[in-house]
C-alpha positions, -999 to 999 in steps of 0.1 A, spaced: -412 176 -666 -434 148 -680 -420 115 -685 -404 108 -720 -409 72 -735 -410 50 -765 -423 16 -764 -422 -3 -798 -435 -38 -798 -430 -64 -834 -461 -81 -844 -479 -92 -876 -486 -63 -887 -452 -47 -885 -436 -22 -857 -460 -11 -832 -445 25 -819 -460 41 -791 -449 74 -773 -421 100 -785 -403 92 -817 -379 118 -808 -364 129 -774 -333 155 -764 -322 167 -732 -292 182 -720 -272 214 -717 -247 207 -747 -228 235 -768 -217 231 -799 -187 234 -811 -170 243 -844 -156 208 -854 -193 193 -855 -185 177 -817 -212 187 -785 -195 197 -750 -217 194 -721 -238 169 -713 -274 154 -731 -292 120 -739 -316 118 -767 -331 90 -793 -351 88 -824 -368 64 -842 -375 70 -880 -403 42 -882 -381 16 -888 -341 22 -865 -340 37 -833 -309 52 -830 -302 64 -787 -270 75 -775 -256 99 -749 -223 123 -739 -196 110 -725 -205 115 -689 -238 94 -690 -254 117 -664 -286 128 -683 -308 93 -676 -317 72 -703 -333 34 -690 -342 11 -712 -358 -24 -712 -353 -50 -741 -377 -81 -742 -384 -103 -770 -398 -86 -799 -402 -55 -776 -381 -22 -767 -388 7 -742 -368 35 -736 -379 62 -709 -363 89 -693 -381 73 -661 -380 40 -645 -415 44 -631 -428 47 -669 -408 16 -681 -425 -1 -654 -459 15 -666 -451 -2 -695 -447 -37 -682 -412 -40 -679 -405 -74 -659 -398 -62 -623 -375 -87 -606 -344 -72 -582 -314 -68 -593 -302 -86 -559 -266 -71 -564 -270 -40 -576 -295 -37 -544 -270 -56 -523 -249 -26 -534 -275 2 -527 -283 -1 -492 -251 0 -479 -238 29 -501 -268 42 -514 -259 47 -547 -259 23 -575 -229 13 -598 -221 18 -636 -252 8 -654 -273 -2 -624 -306 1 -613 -331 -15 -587 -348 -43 -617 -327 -64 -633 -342 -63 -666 -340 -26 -665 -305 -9 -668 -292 27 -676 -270 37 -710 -233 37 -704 -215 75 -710 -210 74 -745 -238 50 -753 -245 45 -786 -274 19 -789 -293 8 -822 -328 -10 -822 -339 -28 -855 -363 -56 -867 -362 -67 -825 -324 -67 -820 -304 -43 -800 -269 -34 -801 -247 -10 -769 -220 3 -771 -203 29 -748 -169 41 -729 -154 64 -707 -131 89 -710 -97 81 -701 -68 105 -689 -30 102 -689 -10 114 -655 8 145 -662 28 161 -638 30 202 -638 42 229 -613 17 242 -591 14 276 -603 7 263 -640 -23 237 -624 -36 268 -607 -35 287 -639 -45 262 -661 -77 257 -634 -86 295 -639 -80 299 -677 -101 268 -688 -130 277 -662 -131 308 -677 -134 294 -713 -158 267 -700 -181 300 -683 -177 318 -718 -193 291 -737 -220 290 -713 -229 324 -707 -270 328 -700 -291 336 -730 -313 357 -711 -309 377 -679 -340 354 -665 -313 334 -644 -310 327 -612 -279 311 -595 -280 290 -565 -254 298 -546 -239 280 -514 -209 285 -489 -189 260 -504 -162 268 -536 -181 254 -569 -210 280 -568 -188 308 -556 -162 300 -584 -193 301 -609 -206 334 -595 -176 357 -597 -168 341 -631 -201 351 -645 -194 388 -627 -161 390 -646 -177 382 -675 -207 408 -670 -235 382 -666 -249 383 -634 -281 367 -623 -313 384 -612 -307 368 -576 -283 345 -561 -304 318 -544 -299 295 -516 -318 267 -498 -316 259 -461 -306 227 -446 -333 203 -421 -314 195 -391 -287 172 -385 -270 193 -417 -259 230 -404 -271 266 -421 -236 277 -430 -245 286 -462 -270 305 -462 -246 329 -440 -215 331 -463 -241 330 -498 -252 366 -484 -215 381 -477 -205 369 -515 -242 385 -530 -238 413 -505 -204 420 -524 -215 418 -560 -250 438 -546 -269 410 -557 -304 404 -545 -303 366 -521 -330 346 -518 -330 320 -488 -354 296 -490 -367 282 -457 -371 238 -451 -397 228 -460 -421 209 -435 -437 182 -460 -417 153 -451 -424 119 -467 -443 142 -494 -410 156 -501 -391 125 -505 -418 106 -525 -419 130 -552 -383 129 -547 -376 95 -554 -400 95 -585 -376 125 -602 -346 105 -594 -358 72 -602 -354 54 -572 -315 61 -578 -305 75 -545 -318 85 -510 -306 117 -509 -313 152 -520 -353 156 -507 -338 185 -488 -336 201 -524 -371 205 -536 -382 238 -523 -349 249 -545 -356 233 -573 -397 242 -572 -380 281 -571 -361 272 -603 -390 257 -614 -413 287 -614 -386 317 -620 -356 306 -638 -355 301 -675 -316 288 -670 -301 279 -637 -262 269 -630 -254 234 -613 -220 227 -595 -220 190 -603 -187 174 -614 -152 180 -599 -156 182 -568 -143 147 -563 -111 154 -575 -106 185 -556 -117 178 -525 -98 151 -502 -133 138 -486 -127 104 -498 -90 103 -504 -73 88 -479 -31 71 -478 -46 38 -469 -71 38 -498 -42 54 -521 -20 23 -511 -49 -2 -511 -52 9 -547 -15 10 -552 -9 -29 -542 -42 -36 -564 -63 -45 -524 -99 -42 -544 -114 -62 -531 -101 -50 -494 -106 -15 -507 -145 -24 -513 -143 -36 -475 -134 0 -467 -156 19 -489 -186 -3 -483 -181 2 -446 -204 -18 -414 -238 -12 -410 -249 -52 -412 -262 -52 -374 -288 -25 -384 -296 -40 -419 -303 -72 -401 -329 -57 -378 -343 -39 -407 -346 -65 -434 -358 -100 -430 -337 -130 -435 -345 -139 -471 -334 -105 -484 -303 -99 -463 -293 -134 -482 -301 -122 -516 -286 -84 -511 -260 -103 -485 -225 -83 -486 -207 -110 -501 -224 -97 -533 -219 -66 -528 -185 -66 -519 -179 -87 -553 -200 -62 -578 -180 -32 -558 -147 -49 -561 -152 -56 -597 -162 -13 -600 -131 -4 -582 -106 -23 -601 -122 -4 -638 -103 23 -620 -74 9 -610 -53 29 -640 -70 61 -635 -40 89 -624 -66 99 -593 -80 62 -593 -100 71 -557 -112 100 -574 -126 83 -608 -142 58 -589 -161 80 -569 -171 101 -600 -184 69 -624 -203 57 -595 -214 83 -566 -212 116 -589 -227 99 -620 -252 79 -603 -261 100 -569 -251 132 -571 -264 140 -610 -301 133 -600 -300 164 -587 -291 182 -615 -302 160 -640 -334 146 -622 -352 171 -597 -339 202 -618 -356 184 -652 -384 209 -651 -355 237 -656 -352 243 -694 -316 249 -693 -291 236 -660 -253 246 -677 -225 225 -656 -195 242 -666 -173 216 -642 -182 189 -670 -163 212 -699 -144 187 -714 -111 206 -711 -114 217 -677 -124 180 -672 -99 164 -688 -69 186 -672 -79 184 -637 -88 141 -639 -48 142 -656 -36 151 -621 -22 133 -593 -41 136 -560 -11 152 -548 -13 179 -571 -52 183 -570 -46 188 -529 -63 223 -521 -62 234 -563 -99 250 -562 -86 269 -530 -59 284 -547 -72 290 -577 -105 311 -561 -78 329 -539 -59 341 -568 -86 346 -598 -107 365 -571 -82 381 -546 -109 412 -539 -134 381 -524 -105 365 -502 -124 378 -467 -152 356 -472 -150 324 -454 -157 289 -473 -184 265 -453 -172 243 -427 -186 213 -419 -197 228 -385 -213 211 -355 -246 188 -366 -280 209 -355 -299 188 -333 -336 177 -352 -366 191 -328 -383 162 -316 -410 176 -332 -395 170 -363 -390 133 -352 -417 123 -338 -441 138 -371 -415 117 -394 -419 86 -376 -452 91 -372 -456 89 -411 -434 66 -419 -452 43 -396 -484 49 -413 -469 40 -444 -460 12 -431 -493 0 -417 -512 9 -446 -495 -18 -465 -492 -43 -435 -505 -72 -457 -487 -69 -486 -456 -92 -490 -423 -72 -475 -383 -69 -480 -389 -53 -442 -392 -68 -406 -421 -47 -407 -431 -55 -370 -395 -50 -361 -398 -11 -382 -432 -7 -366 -422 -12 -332 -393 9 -334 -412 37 -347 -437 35 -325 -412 45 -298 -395 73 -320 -434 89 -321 -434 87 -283 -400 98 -270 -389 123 -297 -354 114 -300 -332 105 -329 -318 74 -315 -351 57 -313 -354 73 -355 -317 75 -370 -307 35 -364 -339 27 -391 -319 46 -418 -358 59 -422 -348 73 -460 -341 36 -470 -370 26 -455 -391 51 -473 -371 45 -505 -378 8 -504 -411 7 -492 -420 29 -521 -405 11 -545 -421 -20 -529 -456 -2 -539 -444 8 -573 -436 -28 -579 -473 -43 -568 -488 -17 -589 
């Protein structure tokens, strides 16, 4: 999908406006009362307002950068920058990102750069901008089990219902795990079954599970499956990558042969992204629940942010482990945490406004673009706004449950465990150290955030020896990450 933008610049003559006057993008359904369910960001300008705004998630990326007597807004970061937005780090929003690898509410790498809030509305006129956005909020509310459970299959249903494909060109990606299969036998009660489930296989450390327990559920429905092999590109993989997520996380370069499929077949796909937070008990833990409890942020941000200084000092020179030094990022994390604090899952809610919002939705919203329609039915505002009411007692093991007894004819098929870590070839290793090191050296001269001779040398022994611990220390995604952005940046 080609970058969107609109760059309007004041001068003697008037407004200058430059690129699309009007952008949408999104999966939003319409609803009777005039209101849009789903998710989308779009702006127009009419020659003399631009008027931008967004859902209430935030997830579908808007960035923006207002100078004086200029505005750009871009669906891309890379474009913004194209357009001469100022690019100085934003040293604790990047203090932030390479120790979780995710930036926080309306973050991004460039200070002058940021992202709309969910809800944004945001008015440019005569060289003045005005933003305003919030979140949704819940109230706790306690219920029995069995009406959670129902309440869970009865409002997915309804969410699938206003979502049903509007052609039978559709294919679903489908995975071991519960939010795909839950999507899968929804749309098969509701007679709208895809041409092909579709599932992509995992590089090495991450195990092929899926790809195992996708084929019993299509095997079931006698549904043609589609396993895409790993691809073998690399760095190529995760520079295009980074571009389609704007630089906003590390992850997800395992995805592109997926999405390329989606790309090239699929005039509507089906995306997972939402709750998953809330139902599953990854990050919930009793000492975080009490941290939060006795209001501990800022010892709760110790815990989330976790230890990797030793390696971050040998990867990063002096100067810029002081400016993204974890004092800052303990203090911009601490002050995330707390906007929680009310929440009735607060864990939960934190992870969703930063990780979910800011991570995990460049995948859907991001490599997917290309895809005219991705539907999240997780993100229906009443399914949403029911399950984020609960208390992470009552969420424990819901979306078990409630797959176990909408679905009691698919019970026999196993859900993904997180297995035991396939060890990478050292073929593998040694061809992705062996480019990472040559991206490296073919910038040697150019002003770093790296110890590049400290990188280098390091590399060098993961292209001789083959093994991960001379590879995995590096954290060789950031490196990639930063170094391209380092690029972008002198361009």
């Amino acid at each position: 999908m080609k970058p969107a933008f609109l760059h309007l610049k004041c001068g003697p003559d008037g407004i200058k406006a430059e690129g699309d006057t009007s952008y949408y993008h999104g999966n939003a359904v319409e609803q009777d009362d005039g209101t849009r369910n789903g998710v989308y960001a779009e702006w127009s300008w009419d020659g003399a307002t631009l008027h931008a705004s967004n859902c209430r998630y935030g997830m579908s990326p808007l960035f923006y950068y207002c100078g004086k007597n200029e505005f750009c807004i871009s669906n891309s970061i890379p474009k913004i920058i194209e357009r001469g937005a100022p690019i100085d780090w934003d040293d604790d929003a990047m203090a932030v990102f390479i120790r979780r690898h995710s930036f926080l509410g309306e973050d991004t790498p460039f200070k002058k750069i940021r992202t709309t809030p969910p809800s944004a509305k945001l008015i440019w006129q005569n060289g003045q901008m005005t933003i305003k956005g919030h979140r949704p909020t819940s109230k706790l509310q306690h219920l029995k089990r069995s009406t959670i459970i129902e309440g869970v299959i009865e409002l997915f249903s309804s969410s699938i219902k206003r979502r049903l494909p509007e052609s039978e060109n559709f294919y679903l990606p489908l995975t071991g795990g519960k939010d795909s299969r839950h999507i899968l036998l929804e749309l098969a009660r509701q007679s709208s079954l895809p041409k092909a489930c579709v599932t992509a296989s995992f590089p090495p450390p991450f195990t092929n599970q899926d790809s195992e327990i996708a084929s019993l559920l299509a095997k079931k429905l006698d549904l043609p499956h589609v396993i895409i092999p790993p691809s073998d590109r690399g760095l190529i993989d995760e520079e295009r990558k980074n571009l389609h997520t704007n630089f906003c996380t590390i992850d997800h370069g395992w995805a592109l042969p997926l999405t390329q499929f989606l790309q090239a077949n699929a005039s509507e796909s089906y995306d997972g992204l939402g709750l998953d937070v809330y139902f599953s008990t990854m990050w919930h833990s009793e000492k975080r629940a009490a941290l939060y409890n006795e209001g501990s942020f800022k010892k709760l941000a110790e815990d989330f942010l976790g230890d990797s200084e030793n390696a971050l000092s040998l990867i990063f020179t002096p100067e810029i482990i002081q400016r993204f030094s974890r004092r800052k990022a303990l203090q911009r994390l601490t002050e995330e945490i707390e906007l929680h604090a009310d929440a009735p899952h607060p864990i939960a809610a934190f992870q969703f406004w930063s990780r979910t919002r800011r991570n995990t939705a460049t995948f859907t919203f991001g490599l997917q673009n290309s895809v005219p329609k991705v539907h999240t039915p997780y993100l229906d505002h009443e399914l949403f706004d029911f399950v984020t009411a609960l208390s992470p007692d009552e969420n424990f093991a819901i979306h078990t449950d409630a797959l176990l007894a909408a679905y009691p004819e698919f019970s026999s098929a196993p859900f993904v465990t997180s297995g035991v870590p396939n060890r990478p070839s050292s073929w593998r290793i040694r061809q992705m150290s062996l480019s990472l090191l040559s991206e490296l050296l073919s910038r040697s001269k150019t002003p770093s955030a790296m110890r590049s001779l400290s990188v280098a040398a390091r590399l060098t022994k993961g292209c001789f020896s083959g093994n991960s611990a001379d590879y995995d220390w590096l954290q060789p995604l950031l490196v990639f990450h930063l170094k391209q952005l380092e690029n972008l940046r002198s361009i």
